[in-house]
C-alpha positions in Angstrom: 54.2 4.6 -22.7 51.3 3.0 -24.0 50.4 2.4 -20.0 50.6 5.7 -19.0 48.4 7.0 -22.1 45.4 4.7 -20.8 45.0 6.0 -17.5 43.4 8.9 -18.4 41.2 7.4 -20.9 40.2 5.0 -17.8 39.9 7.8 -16.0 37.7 10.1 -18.6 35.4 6.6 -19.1 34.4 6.9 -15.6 34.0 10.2 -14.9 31.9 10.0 -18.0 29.9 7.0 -16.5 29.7 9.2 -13.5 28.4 12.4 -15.1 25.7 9.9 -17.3 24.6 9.2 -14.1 23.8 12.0 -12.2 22.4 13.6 -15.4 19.7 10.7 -15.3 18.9 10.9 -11.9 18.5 14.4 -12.3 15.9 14.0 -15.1 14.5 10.8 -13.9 11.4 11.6 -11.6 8.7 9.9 -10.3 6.4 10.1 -13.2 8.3 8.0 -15.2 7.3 4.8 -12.7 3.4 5.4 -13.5 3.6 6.9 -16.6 2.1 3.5 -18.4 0.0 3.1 -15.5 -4.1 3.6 -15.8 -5.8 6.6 -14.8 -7.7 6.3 -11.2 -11.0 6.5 -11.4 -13.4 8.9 -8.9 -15.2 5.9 -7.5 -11.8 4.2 -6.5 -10.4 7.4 -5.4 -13.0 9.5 -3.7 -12.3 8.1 -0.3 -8.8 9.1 -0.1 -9.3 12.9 1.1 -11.4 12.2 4.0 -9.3 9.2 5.2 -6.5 11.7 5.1 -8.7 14.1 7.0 -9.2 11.3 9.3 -5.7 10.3 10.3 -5.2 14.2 10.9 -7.9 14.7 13.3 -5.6 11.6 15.5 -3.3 14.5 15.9 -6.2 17.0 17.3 -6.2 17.6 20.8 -9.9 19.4 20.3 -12.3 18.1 17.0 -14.7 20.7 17.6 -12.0 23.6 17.0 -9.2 21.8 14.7 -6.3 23.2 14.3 -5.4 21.9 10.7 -8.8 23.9 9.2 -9.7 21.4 6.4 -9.9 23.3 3.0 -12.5 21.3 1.3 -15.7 19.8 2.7 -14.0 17.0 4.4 -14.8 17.7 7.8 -15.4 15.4 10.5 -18.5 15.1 12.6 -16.9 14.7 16.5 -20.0 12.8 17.6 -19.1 10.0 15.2 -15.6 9.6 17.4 -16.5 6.4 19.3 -12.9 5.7 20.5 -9.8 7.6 20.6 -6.6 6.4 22.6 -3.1 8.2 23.2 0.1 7.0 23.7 -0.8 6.3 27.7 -3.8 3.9 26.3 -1.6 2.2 23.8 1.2 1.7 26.1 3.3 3.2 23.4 2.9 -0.1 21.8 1.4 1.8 18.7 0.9 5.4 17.9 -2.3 7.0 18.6 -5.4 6.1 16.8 -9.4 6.7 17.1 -12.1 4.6 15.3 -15.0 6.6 13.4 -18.5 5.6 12.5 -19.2 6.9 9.0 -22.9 7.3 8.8 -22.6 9.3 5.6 -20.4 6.7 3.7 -21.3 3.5 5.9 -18.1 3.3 6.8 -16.3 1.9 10.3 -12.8 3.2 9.9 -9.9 2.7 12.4 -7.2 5.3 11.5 -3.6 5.9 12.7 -1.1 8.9 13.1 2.2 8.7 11.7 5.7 8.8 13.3 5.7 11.1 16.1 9.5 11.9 16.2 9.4 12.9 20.0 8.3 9.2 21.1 10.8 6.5 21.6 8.0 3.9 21.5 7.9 4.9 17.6 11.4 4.5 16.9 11.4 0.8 18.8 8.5 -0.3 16.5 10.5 0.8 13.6 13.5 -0.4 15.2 12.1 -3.9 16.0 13.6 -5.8 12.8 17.0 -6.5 13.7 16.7 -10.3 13.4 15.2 -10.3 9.9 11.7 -10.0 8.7 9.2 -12.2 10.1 7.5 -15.4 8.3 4.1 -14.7 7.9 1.3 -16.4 5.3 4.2 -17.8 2.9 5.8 -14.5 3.1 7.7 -12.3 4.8 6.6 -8.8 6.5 8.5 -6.3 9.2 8.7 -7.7 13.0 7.8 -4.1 14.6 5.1 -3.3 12.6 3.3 -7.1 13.0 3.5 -6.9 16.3 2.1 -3.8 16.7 -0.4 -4.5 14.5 -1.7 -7.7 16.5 -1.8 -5.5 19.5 -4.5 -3.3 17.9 -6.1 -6.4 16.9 -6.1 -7.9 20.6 -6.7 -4.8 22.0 -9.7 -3.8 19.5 -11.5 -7.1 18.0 -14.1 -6.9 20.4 -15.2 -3.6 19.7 -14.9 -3.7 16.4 -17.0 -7.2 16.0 -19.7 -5.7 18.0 -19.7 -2.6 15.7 -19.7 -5.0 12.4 -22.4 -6.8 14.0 -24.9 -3.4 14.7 -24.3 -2.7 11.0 -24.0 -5.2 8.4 -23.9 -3.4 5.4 -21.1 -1.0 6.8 -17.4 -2.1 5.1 -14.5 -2.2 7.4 -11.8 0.3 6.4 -8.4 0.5 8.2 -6.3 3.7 7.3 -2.7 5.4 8.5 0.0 7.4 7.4 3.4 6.9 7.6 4.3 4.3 10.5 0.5 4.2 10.8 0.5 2.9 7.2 2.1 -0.1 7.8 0.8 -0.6 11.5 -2.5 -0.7 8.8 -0.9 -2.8 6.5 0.2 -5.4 8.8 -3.0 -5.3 10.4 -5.6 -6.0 7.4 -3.1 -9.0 7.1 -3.9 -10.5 10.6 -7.7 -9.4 10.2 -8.2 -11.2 6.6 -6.9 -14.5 8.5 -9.2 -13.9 11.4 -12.9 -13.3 9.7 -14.7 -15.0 12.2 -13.4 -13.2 15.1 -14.9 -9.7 13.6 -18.7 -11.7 12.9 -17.5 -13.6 9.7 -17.3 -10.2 8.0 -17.0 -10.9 4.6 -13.5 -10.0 2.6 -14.7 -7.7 0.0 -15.9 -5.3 3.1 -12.9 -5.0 4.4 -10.5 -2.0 2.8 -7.1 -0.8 3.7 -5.9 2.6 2.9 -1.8 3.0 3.5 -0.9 6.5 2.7 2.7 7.5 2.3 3.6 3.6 3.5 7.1 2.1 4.2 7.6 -0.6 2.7 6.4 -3.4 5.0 5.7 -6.7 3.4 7.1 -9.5 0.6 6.6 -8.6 -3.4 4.4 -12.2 -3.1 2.2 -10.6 0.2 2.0 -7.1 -1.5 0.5 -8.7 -4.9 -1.5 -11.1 -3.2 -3.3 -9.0 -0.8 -3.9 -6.2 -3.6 -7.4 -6.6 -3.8 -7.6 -5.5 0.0 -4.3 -2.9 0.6 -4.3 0.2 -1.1 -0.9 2.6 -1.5 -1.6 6.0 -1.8 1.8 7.9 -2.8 3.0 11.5 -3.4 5.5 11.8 -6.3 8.9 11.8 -4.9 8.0 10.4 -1.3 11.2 8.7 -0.2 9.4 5.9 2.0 8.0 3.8 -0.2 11.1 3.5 -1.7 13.7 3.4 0.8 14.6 -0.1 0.8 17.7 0.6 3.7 16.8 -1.2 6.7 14.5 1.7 9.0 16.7 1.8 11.7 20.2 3.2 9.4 17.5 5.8 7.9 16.5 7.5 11.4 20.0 6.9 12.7 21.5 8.6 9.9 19.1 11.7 10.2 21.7 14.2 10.4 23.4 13.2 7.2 20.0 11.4 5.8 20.9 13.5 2.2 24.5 11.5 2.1 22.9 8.5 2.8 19.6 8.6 0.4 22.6 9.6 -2.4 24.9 6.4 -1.8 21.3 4.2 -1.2 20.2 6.0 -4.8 23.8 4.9 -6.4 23.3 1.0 -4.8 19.8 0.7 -6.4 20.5 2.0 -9.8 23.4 -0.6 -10.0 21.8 -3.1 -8.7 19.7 -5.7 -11.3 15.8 -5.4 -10.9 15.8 -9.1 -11.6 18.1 -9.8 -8.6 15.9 -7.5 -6.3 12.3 -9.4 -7.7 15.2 -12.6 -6.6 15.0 -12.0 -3.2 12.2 -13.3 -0.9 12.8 -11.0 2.0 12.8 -7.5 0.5 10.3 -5.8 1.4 7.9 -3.1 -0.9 5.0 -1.0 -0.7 1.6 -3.2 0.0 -1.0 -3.4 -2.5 -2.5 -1.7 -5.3 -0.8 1.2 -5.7 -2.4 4.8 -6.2 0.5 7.1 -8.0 -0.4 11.0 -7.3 2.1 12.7 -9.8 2.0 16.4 -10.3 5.3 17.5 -11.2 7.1 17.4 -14.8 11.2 16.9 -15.0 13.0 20.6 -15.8 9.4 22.6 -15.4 9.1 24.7 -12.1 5.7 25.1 -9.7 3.3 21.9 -9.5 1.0 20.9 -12.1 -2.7 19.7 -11.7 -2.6 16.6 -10.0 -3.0 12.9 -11.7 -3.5 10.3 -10.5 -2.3 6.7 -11.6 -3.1 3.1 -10.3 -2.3 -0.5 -10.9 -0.8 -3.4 -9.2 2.9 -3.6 -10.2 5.3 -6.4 -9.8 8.5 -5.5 -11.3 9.0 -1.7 -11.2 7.0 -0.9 -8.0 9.1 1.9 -6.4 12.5 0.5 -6.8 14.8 3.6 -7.3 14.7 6.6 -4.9 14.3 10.0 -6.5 17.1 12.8 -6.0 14.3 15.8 -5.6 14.1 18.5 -3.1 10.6 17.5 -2.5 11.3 13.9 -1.4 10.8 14.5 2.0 8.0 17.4 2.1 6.1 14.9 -0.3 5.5 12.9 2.5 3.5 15.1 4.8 0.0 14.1 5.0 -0.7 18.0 4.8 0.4 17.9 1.0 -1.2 14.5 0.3 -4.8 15.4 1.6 -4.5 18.9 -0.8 -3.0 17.2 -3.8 -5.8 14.4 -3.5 -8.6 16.6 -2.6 -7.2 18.7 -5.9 -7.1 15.3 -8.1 -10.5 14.2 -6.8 -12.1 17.9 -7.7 -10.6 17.4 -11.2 -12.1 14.4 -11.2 -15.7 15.7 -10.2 -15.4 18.3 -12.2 -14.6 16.0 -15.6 -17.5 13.9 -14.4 -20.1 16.9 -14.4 -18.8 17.6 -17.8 -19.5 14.8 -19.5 -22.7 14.3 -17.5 -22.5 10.6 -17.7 -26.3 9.1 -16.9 -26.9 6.9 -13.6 -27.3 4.1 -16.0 -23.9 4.5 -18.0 -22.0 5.1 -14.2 -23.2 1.5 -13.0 -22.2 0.0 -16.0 -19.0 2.1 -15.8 -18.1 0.5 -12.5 -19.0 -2.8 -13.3 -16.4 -2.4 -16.5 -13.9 -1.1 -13.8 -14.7 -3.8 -11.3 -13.6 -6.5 -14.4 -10.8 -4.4 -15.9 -9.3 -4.4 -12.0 -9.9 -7.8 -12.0 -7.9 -8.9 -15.3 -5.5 -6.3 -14.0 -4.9 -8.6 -10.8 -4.9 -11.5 -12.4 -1.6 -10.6 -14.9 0.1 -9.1 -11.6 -0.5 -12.9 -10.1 0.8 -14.6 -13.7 3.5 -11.9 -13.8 4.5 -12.8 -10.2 4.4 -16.6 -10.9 6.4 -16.0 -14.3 8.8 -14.8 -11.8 9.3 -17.6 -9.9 8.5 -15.4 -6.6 7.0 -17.9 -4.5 3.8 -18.2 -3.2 2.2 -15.6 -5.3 -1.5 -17.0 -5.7 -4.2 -15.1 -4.6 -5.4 -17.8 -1.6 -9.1 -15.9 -2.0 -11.4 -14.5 -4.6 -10.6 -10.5 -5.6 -13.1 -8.8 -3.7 -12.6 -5.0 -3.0 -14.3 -4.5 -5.8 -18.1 -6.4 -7.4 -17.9 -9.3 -7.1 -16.6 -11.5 -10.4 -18.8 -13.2 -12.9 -19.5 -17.1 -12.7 -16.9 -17.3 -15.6 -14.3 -15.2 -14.5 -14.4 -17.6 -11.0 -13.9 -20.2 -12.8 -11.5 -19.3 -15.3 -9.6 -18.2 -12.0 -9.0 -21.7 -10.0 -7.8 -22.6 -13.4 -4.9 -20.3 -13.2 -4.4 -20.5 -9.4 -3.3 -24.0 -10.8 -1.0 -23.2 -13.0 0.0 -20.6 -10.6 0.8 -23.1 -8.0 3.1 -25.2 -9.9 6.5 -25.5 -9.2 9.8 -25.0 -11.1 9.9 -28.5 -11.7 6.5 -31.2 -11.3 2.9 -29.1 -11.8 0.8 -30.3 -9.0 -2.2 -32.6 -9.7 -5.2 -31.2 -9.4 -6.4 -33.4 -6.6 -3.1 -32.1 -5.1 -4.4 -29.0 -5.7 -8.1 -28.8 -3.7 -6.5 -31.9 -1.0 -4.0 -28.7 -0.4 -5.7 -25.5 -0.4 -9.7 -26.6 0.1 -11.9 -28.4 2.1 -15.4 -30.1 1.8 -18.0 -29.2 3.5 -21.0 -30.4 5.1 -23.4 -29.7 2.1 -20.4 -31.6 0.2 -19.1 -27.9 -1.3 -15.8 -27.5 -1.7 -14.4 -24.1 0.2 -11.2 -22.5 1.3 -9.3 -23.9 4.1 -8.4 -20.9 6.4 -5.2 -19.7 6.2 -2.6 -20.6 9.0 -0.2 -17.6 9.8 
């Protein structure tokens, strides 16, 4: 008797479980990820519109009469198109891509379409990862997307070296949406370990924009290459957070809602620590920049925030039941909401009226607060025990850090470095990671992929 009276308390426990469930899901939204996050800044952000911009004029048979009108003053000037190449040219090895001289913003930029869902050669660069993810610089990173990368790189060091080399103070900015994002990714990876083929460019000139990215590379490549990779993401975009392999996403598309449900269900049960555990999952690269614009249980979108920071634990793990988690992840809707979030910007800038003077100092203070900021993702990774997490090279998207702050850094790529067991010595330390140089300096070995 007493049997038969438990079942349906079993059975009104779970159903319970179940219905606490889907009520958080249902009020969990993307905000909630960034909320503790830090405000981005205009000078950080400002270059997001136009690259967006950018990677839409790839799709533009004619530049001179667009067919996606830009709303804002983001326009581009078709006599700054040096290169474009299709999807004959590429050999449908990568999507389509140009390469822009920026006069205005002295800025070389190679950008990149997206997924083109009528090409084949897309799906088999998103496909290409049946064997596992690939070793690459300690970590891991996706097979289709590295090799497409280096075939940019072959096909376009050259050119780009002789462009780096007719302007030296131009910085070197790589940007793409979508698949593009992480042929972009994958490909500031392969460039950083390759300086000297692009005319010893240095590293803090060289920027990576990934907007809307799938999640291409190791937690310990996605912290460590933070100071060069930037994430831009729309609020609910699936993507970034789909953590199924690529190829059960675009062969599920016909029941793709079923699927992101059950893939929802899996990562809310699943231990965060067990996931930061495992040395071939793959995440978002970078810093990430967090546009959020919608509240949970409020109808219409809200004025456009965004949040940045470099997250190690908590960086997109847990897709988002919305109806908007697929249209967030047309570049249409991120160039508007970030051209809206950089006006607001402005427009709180000409408000307070801040003096040349107080900016400078202003970015200097950002340029250290994004340094400390990389630094505790680093420690946070090594407290971790994700291997491999060090920073190999000085943070250098932004100025450039003081004599102090450099040196205070080898000290904690030291303690970094140590293992679970004997901390390395430190002439351990520079026989491993430096070399001496003529002058009798002591300087980075390269990296080895």
């Amino acid at each position: 008797m007493s049997i038969v009276c438990g079942i349906p308390l079993l059975e009104c426990v779970y159903c319970l479980a179940c219905a606490r469930w889907v009520w958080k899901k249902c009020l969990y939204t993307a905000g909630h990820e960034s909320e503790n996050w830090g405000l981005a800044t205009v000078e950080e952000f400002m270059p997001v519109p136009q690259l967006c911009r950018l990677i839409l004029a790839v799709y533009e048979d004619d530049l001179r009469n667009p067919i996606w009108e830009p709303p804002g003053g983001y326009r581009i000037n078709p006599d700054w198109v040096i290169l474009r190449k299709n999807y004959e040219e590429t050999q449908c090895r990568v999507p389509p891509y140009l390469i822009y001289l920026d006069h205005k913003n002295t800025d070389i930029v190679l950008a990149i379409r997206g997924l083109n869902l009528a090409k084949e050669g897309d799906y088999a660069i998103l496909l290409d990862n049946k064997l596992g993810q690939t070793k690459f610089d300690g970590g891991y990173v996706h097979n289709g997307l590295l090799k497409a990368a280096r075939w940019v790189f072959d096909a376009e060091c050259e050119f780009l070296r002789g462009l780096v080399e007719r302007n030296p103070d131009y910085t070197l900015t790589f940007a793409g949406h979508s698949l593009g994002a992480g042929v972009v990714a994958s490909l500031v990876l392969i460039v950083v370990q390759n300086l000297d083929k692009l005319g010893n460019i240095e590293r803090n000139k060289i920027r990576c924009f990934a907007i809307a990215p799938t999640r291409c590379m190791s937690l310990n490549l996605a912290v460590r290459y933070a100071d060069v990779i930037n994430s831009v993401v729309l609020q609910d975009d699936f993507l970034p957070r789909t953590t199924m392999a690529l190829e059960d996403v675009f062969k599920s598309l016909i029941c793709l809602p079923c699927l992101l449900c059950l893939m929802c269900l899996k990562d809310t049960c699943t231990l965060e620590e067990k996931m930061l555990k495992d040395p071939r999952r793959l995440y978002a690269p970078g810093r990430l920049y967090h546009i959020v614009e919608r509240k949970p249980l409020r109808i219409g979108r809200f004025p456009p925030v965004v949040r940045t920071a470099v997250p190690v634990d908590g960086r997109f793990e847990h897709l988002v039941l919305s109806c908007n988690l697929t249209a967030d992840h047309a570049i249409i809707w991120i160039e508007r909401e970030s051209e809206k979030a950089l006006d607001l910007m402005l427009e709180k800038d000409r408000i307070m009226e801040i003096p040349a003077k107080q900016r400078m100092e202003r970015q200097e203070s950002l340029a250290r607060e994004h340094s400390v900021e990389y630094k505790a993702a680093l420690q946070r990774a090594a407290a971790l025990d994700i291997p491999l997490a060090y920073s190999p090279s000085q943070y250098g998207t932004f100025r450039e850090m003081q004599e102090g702050e450099t040196s205070s850094r080898s000290c904690e790529q030291t303690s970094l470095l140590s293992s679970k067991g004997r901390r390395e010595s430190w002439d351990e330390f520079v026989e491993r990671f430096f070399d001496v140089n003529e002058s009798g300096e002591m300087v980075f070995k390269k990296p080895v992929s």
